[in-house]
C-alpha positions as CSV (number, residue, x, y, z in Angstrom):
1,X,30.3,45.4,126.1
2,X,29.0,45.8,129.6
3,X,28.7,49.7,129.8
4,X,28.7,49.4,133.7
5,X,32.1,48.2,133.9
6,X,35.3,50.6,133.9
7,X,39.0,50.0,134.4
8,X,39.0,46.2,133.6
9,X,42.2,44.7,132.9
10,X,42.7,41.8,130.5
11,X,45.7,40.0,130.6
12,X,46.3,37.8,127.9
13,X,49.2,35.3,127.0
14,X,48.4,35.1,123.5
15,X,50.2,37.1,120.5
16,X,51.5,37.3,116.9
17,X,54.3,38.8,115.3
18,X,56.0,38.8,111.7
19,X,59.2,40.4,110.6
20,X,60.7,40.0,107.0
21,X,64.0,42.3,106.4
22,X,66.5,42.7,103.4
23,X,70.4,43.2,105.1
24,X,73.1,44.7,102.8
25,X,76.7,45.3,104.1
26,X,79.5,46.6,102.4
27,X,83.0,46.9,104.1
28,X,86.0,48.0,102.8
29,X,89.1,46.8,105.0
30,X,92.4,49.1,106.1
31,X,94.1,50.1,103.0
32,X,96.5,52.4,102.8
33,X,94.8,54.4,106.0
34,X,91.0,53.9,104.5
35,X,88.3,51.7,105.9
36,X,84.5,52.1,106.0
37,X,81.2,50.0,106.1
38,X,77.9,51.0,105.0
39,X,74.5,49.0,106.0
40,X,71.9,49.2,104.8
41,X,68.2,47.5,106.2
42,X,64.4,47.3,104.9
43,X,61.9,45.3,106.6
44,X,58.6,45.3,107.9
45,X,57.7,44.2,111.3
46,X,54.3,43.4,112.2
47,X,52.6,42.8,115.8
48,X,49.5,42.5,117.6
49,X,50.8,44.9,120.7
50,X,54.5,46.2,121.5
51,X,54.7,47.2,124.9
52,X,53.1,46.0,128.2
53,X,53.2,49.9,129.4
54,X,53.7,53.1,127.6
55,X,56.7,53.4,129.2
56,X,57.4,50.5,126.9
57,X,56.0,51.3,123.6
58,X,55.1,55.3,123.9
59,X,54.3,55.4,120.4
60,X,51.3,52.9,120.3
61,X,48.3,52.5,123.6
62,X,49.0,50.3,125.9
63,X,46.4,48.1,125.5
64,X,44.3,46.2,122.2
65,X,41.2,47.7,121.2
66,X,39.2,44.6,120.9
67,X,39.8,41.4,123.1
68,X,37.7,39.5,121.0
69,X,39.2,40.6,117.7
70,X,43.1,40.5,118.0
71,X,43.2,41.2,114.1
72,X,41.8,44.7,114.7
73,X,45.3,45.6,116.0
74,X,47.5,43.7,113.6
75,X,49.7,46.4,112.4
76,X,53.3,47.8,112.4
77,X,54.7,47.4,115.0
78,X,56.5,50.2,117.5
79,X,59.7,49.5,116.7
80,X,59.0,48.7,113.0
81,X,61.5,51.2,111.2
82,X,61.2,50.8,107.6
83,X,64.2,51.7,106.5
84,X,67.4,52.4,108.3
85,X,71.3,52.7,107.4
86,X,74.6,53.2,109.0
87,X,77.6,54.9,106.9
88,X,81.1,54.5,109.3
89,X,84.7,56.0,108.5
90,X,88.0,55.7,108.9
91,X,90.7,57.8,107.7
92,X,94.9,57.9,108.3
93,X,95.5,61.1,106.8
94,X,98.7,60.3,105.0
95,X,100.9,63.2,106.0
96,X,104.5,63.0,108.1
97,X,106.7,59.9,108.5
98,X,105.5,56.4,106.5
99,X,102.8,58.4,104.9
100,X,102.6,59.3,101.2
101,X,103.3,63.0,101.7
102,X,105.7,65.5,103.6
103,X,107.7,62.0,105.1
104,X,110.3,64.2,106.5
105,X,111.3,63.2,110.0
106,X,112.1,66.7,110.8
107,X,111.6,66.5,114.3
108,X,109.0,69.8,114.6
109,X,107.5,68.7,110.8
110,X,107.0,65.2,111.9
111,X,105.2,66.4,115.0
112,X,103.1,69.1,113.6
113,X,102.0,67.3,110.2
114,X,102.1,63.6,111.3
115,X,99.2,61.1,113.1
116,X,96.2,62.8,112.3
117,X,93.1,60.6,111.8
118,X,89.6,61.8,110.4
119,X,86.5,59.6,111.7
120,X,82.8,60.1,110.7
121,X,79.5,58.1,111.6
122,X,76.2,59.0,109.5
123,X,72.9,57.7,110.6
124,X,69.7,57.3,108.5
125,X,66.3,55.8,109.9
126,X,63.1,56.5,108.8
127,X,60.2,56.8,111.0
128,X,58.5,55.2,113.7
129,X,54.5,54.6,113.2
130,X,52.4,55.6,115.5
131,X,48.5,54.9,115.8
132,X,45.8,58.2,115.9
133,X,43.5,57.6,118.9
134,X,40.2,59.2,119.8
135,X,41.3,60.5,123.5
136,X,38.1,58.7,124.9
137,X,36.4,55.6,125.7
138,X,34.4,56.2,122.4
139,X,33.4,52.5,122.1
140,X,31.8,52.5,125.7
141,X,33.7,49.4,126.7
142,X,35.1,50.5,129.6
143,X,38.6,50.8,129.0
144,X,39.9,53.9,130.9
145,X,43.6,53.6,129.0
146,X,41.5,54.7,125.7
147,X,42.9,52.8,122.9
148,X,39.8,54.0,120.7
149,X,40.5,55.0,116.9
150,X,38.8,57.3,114.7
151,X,37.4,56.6,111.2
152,X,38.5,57.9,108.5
153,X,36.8,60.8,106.9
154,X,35.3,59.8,103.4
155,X,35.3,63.4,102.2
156,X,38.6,64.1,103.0
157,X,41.5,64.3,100.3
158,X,45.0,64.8,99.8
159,X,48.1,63.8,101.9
160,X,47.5,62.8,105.9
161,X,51.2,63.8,106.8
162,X,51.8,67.3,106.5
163,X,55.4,67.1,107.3
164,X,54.9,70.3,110.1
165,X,55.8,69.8,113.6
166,X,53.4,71.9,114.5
167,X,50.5,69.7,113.2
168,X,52.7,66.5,111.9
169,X,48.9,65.3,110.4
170,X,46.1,66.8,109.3
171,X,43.7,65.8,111.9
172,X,40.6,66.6,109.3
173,X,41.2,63.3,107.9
174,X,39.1,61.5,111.0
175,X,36.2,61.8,112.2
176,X,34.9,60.2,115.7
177,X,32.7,57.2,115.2
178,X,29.3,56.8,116.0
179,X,29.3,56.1,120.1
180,X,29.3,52.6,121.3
181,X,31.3,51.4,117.8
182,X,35.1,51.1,117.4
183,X,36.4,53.4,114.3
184,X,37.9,51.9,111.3
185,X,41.3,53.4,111.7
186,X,43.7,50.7,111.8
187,X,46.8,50.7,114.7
188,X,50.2,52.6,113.2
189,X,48.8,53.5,110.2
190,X,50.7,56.8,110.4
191,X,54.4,57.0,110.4
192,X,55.9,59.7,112.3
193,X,59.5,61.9,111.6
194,X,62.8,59.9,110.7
195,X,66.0,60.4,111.8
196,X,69.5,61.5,110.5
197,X,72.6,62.6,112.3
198,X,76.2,62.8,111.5
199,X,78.8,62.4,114.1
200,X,82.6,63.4,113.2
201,X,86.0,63.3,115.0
202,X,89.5,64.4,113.8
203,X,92.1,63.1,116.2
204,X,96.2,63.2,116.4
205,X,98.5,61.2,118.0
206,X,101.9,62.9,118.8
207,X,104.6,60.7,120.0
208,X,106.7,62.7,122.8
209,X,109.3,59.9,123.6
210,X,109.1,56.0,123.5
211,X,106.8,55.9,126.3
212,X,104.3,58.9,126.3
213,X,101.9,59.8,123.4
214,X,99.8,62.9,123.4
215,X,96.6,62.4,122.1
216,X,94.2,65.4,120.8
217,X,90.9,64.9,120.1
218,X,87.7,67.2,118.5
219,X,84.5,65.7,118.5
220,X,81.3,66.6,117.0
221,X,77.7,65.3,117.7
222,X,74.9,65.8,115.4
223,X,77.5,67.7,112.9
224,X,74.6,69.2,110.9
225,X,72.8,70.6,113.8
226,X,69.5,68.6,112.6
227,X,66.2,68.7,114.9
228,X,65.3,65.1,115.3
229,X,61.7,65.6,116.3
230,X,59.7,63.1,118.5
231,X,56.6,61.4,118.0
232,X,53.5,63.5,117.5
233,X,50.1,63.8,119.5
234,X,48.3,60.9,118.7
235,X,45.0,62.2,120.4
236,X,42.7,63.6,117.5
237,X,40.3,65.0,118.9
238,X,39.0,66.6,122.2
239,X,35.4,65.7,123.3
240,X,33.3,66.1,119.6
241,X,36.3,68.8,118.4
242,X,39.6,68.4,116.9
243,X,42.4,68.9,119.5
244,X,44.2,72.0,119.5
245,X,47.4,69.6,120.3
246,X,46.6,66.9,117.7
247,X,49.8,66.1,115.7
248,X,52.0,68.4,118.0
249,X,55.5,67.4,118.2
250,X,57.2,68.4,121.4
251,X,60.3,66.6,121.7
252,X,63.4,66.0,120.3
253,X,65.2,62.8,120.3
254,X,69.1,63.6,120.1
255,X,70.2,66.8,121.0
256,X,71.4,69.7,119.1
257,X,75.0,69.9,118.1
258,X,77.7,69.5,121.1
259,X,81.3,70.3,120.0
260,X,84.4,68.8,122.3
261,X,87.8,68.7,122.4
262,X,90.2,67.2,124.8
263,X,93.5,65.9,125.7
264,X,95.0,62.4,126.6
265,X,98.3,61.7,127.9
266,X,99.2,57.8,127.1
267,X,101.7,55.9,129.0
């Protein structure tokens, strides 16, 4: 590479991608108030590049780090989630008048004990990968957006993920390569936290006369109050030393748990 140049930009209309998947659906239809469908997906979704910008892709760089060797960056791709699964229900709680229990048409029993419904939606995905990165134009090629990767570190054992938001990967597993050489750390070889949330809603419909329904609703997001966490610092080190940030998580992708209840009038 010419050492002299800095900031070039490559555009290139050439790319590769692969995805193979096994689907699995199971649906059980209304029956006597009961319905649900579970999903279930694994694949594996490979790519040269993801994302044009990083507001595109922010888990991967933005650009390739070798324009003359494409298969350097064949890898996962960004949006490659292993495994993912959906878990829906729908529930007629079988109390008050045409239900299996307490049928009286009592006007007050009918009201109080009659048109609830119970809903529930649980989502599993696993998690995104994400690509380590040096943090500097190691590989003196001129590329400001620094795509450089670290090598791996022969002497290092044991597991690369730690699990800890605080350090999601133990960053002694690299080390930087020798200047003016790419590392041989290959792009989203590191998979980053998955996901799992359960939303729930129980909801009654109260008939008042033959044109106006009263509708209650309470609604809960992210029931179990899980932290979702975003994807780590990918930058490993900082000059020749480790980052103090490498593998810090700072975000959160859903929110914490958000209770609601309202009140419809239908007409």
């Amino acid at each position: 590479p010419n050492q002299y140049l800095s900031g070039g930009f490559f555009w290139m209309t050439q790319g590769n991608s692969s995805y193979n998947g096994l689907q699995a659906d199971l649906t059980k239809r209304m029956a006597k108030g009961l319905q649900f469908r579970a999903n279930f997906t694994w694949s594996k979704n490979l790519d040269i590049n993801s994302g044009l910008t990083g507001a595109q892709a922010q888990n991967q760089p933005q650009m390739l780090l070798d324009r003359t060797n494409l298969r350097r960056d064949w890898g996962a791709s960004a949006l490659d989630v292993r495994a993912q699964s959906t878990i829906s229900l729908h529930y007629d709680l079988p109390f008050g008048p045409g239900q299996r229990w307490l049928k009286s048409n009592n006007g007050v029993v009918s009201k109080l004990v009659g048109g609830w419904q119970f809903n529930t939606i649980t989502t599993l995905l696993s998690g995104f990968p994400f690509t380590p990165t040096v943090g500097a134009n190691r590989s003196g090629n001129g590329d400001t957006r620094n795509p450089d990767r670290p090598s791996f570190n022969p002497n290092f054992t044991g597991s690369i993920i730690t699990g800890d938001p605080n350090r999601w990967y133990d960053p002694n597993a690299f080390v930087l390569p020798t200047v003016g050489t790419f590392g041989n750390a290959g792009r989203s070889i590191l998979r980053g936290p998955g996901l799992q949330t359960v939303d729930l809603s129980v909801m009654k419909n109260t008939r008042l006369t033959e044109r106006f329904t009263l509708q209650f609703r309470a609604e809960a997001f992210n029931l179990l109050n899980r932290a979702n966490f975003g994807t780590p610092n990918p930058i490993v080190f900082s000059g020749t030393s480790v980052a103090a940030a490498a593998g810090l998580i700072t975000t959160t992708v859903t929110p914490s748990r958000q209770l609601q209840g309202s009140l419809k009038l239908i007409f």
